[in-house]
N, C-alpha and C positions, 0 to 999 in steps of 0.2 A: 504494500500500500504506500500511495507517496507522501509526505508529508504534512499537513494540513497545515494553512495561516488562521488558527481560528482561535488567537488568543483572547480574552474577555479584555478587547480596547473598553478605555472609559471605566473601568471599574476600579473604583478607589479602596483599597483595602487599608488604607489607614483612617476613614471614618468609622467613628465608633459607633457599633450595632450592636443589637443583641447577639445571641448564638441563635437563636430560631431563626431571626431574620437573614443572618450569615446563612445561614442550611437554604432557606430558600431561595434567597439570590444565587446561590451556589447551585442548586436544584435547577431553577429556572435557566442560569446559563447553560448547564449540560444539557438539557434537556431542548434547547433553542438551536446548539451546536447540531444534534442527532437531526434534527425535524430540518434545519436549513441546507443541511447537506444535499445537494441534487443528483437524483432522487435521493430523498431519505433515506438511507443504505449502512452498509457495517462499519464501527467504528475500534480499532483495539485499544485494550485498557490502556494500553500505555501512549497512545494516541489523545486519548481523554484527559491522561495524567496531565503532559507537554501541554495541552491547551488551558487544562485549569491550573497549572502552577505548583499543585501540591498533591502530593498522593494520599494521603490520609483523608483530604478531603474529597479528593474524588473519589474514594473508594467508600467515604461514607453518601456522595447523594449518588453513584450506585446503587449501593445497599437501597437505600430508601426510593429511589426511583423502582426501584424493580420490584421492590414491599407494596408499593402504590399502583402496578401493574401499568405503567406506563415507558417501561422498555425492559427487551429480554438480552437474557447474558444468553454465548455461549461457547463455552469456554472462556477464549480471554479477549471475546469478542462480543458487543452489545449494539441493539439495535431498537428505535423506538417503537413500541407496536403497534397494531390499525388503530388502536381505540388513540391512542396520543393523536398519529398523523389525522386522522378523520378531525377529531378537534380541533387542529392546527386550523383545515381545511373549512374547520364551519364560525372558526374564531371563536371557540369555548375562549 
């Protein structure tokens, strides 16, 4: 796979947030990164990591994206599922 430019420009990480809100801005980026990709297609973990800057956090909105059933892992590769893209598509 080649390598993606889809760093989270604009995102300030030195304002101070909660931790919930940290998770979901963080949630909401990966999860923007999957859906914009054209088509919407597979992404490796470690592809995900390089784009959000930190592994711990990507491997927690991971975890949590995929608890929410809005993208599947497999193996070390993830990809967002109908019901995500469909929403994309009707602007949930």
């Amino acid at each position: 796979m080649s390598e993606r430019d889809c760093s989270p420009a604009g995102r300030d990480r030195d304002v101070a947030v909660g931790v919930g809100e940290r998770d979901d801005l963080d949630d909401g980026i990966l999860l923007t990164m999957l859906l914009d990709s054209e088509p919407p297609g597979l992404w490796s973990v470690e592809e995900v990591v390089r784009a959000l800057g930190n592994r711990t956090g990507a491997a927690d909105s991971l975890m949590r994206l995929e608890r929410d059933g809005l993208i599947h892992r497999h193996g070390e590769f993830v990809f967002a599922t109908r019901a995500a893209i469909r929403a994309r598509e009707i602007e949930v």
